[in-house]
N, C-alpha and C positions, 0 to 999 in steps of 0.2 A: 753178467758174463760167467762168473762162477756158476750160477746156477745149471746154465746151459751146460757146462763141465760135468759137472756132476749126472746131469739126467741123460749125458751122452755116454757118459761111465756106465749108470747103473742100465741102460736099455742094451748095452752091447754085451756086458754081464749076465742080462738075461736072456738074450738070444742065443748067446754061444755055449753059457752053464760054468766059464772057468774065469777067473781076474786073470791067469798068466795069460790063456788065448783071448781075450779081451787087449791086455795092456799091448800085445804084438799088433792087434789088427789098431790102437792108438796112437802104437810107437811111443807107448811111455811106461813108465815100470809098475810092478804088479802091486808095489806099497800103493803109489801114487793113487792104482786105481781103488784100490781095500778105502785110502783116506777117503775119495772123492765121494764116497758112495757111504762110508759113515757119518760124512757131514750131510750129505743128504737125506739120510734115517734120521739125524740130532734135529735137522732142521723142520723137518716130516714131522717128526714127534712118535713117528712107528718104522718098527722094524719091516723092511722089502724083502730082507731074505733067512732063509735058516743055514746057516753056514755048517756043513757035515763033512768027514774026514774025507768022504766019497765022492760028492759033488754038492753042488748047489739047489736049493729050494725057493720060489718065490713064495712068501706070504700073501695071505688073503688082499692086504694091501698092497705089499708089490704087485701081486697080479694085475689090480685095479689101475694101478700108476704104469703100469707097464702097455696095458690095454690104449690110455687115454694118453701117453707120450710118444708112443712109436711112431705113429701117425703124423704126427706134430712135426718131428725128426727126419721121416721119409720127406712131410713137405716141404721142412727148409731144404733137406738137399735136393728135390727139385726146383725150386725156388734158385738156388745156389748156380744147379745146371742150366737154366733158363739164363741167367743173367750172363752165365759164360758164354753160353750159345750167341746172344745178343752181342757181346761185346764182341766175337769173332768174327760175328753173319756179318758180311758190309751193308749197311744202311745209311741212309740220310741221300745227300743228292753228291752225284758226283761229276764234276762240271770239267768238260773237255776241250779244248781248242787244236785245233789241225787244218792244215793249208788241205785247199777242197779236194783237188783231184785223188791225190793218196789217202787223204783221209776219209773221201767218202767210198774208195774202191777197197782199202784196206782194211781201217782203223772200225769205221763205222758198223760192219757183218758181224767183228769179233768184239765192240762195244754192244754189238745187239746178245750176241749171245752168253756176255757173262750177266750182263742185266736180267736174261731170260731165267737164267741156273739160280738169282739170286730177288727172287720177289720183293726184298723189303727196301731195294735201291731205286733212286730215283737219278735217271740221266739228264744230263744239259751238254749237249753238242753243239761247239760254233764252229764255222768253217769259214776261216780267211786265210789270203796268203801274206798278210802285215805279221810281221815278228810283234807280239803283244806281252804285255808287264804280267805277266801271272797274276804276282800278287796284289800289286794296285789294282787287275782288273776282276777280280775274285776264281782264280781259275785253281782248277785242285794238281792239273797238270798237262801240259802241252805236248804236240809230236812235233818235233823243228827237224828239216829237209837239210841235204848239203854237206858242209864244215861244221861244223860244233864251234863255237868260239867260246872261251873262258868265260865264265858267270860264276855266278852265286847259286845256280841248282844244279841240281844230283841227278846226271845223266846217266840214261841207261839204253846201249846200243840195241835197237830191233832187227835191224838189216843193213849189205850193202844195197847202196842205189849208187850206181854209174854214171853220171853225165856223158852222151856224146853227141858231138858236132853232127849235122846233117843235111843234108838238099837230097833235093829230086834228082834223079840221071838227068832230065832233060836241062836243069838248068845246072847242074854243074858244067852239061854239054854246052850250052849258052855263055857260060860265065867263066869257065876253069876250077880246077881242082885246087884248092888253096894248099901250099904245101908248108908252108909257116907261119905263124902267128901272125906276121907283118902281113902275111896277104890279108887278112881280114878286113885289113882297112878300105882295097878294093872287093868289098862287096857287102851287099845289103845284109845286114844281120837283125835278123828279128829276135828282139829283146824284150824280156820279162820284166819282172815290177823292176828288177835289178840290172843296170846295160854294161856291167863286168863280167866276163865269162871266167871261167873257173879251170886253169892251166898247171902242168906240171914240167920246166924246162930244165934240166941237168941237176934232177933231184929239188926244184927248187918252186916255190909255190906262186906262180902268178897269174893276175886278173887283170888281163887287159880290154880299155873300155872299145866297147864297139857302138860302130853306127848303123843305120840303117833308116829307113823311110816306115818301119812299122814296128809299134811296143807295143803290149798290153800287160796286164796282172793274173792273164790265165795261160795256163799250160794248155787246156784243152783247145783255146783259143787260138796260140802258137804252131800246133800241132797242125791244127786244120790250114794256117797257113803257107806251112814248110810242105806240105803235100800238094799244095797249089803250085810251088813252084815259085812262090816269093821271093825265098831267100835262104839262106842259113838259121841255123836255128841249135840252142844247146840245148837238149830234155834228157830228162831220167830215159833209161834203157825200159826200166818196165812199161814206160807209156809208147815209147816207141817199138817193143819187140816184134811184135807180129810185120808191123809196116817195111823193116828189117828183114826179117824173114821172106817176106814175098818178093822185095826187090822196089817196093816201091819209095823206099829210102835208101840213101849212103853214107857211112861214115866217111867223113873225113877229120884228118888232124889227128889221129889215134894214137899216133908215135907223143902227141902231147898230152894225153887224157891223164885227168888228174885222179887216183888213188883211195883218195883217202875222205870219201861223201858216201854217205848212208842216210838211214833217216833212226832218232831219237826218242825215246820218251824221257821229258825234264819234269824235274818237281822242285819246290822252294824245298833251301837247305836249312834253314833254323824254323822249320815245324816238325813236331813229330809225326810220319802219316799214321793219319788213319787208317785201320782196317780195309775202308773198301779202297785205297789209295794205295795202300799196301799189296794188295790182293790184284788189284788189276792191275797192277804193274809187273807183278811176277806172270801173271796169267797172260798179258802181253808179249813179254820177253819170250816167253816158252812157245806160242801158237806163231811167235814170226821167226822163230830161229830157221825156218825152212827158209831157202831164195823165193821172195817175192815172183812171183806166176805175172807175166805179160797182159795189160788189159789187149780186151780182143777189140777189133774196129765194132762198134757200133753202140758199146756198152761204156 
């Protein structure tokens, strides 16, 4: 390690011509660098330089030494740069979980494109709508829908998502306008993996269970339902926007709609991330800070 000291002294020495402008560009004092560089003559066996009141001279030998270490020195600091580069670039695989619909309409375009900006990463995308163990199940970090509940990882907000109640005009016409949470009971509610809907009454957070003659575990599936005219139905506003928009859906229950549901990116709290876990999660937060855009019918 001394040695390196020493032939980083004596090459900066001679490129510059002064020990003071030397010692500034090492940040260390101009004794320090005079010693470095005569224990490297002691240790040589020959003099590198001719020291003059004026400036500095390389010897035949320092020239020689000077010729065959520079180069040496350039490579470790490329050497040095490469390895920082690596240690910043994300690499290795980076494994993703996200319930389908949002995640293959949102998550999935801006997972293509930081993998696209970054060659040396290798993706893994699952899509379920099962709330899954991270870390039992080897995941680097998940997107969770809805309420956020207390865990053990380190969540970071990407958007709001709305839930709202809704039917067809024709079968609200059919059925009635439910105007309180008690009506629910008289009517079909088509229910998700989950048959609690998600309420806000006089400030106050509740999930009352419904029934209904039709469940599934897909949104896009429920969707296609509540258009037919089945029933009631609670979905995120983005999946519903357009269908809103034309009329061919209604909210109802709005004076109840709950507040406080968004969608997440979690990660375990006793790992350190990694770089590209680090990276895409800032690069996530920052590309969804916009309000999520309405999927259009068909796509």
């Amino acid at each position: 390690m001394q040695r390196w000291d020493r032939i980083e002294a004596f090459i900066e020495v001679a490129r510059v011509g002064s020990f003071s402008q030397a010692a500034r560009q090492l940040k260390v004092s101009p004794s320090h660098v005079s010693r470095l560089i005569s224990q490297l003559e002691q240790q040589l066996g020959v003099p590198l330089l001719y020291r003059t009141t004026r400036r500095l001279h390389l010897t035949d030998a320092g020239q020689l030494y000077f010729d065959r270490c520079q180069p040496m020195l350039s490579g470790l600091a490329e050497a040095e740069q490469a390895v920082r580069t690596l240690r910043d670039e994300p690499s290795g695989t980076l494994r993703i979980v996200a319930p389908p619909v949002f995640g293959e309409r949102y998550i999935a375009p801006l997972v293509n494109e930081f993998a696209n900006a970054h060659t040396m990463l290798e993706v893994q995308m699952t899509f379920t709508d099962t709330a899954v163990d991270l870390i039992g199940e080897g995941f680097d970090l998940g997107i969770r829908i809805g309420v956020l509940e207390d865990s053990t990882l380190i969540a970071r907000r990407l958007c709001e998502r709305r839930l709202q109640v809704v039917a067809t005009p024709d079968y609200l016409e059919r059925h009635g306008r439910p105007m309180a949470l008690n009506d629910l009971a008289r009517h079909n509610c088509l229910a998700g993996a989950d048959d609690h809907w998600l309420f806000e009454v006089h400030g106050q957070r509740r999930e009352p269970r419904v029934t209904g003659s039709w469940q599934a575990n897909s949104s896009r599936a429920m969707l296609d339902a509540v258009t037919r005219g089945m029933g009631l139905a609670q979905l995120p506003e983005d999946l519903i926007g357009e269908h809103l928009q034309t009329g061919w859906l209604e909210c109802v229950l709005e004076a109840f709609r709950y507040p406080h549901t968004g969608a997440w990116i979690v990660y375990p709290r006793h790992r350190q991330p990694s770089s590209r876990v680090r990276q895409f999660v800032d690069f996530l937060v920052e590309r969804m800070a916009t309000p999520v855009a309405p999927v259009l019918p068909g796509e």
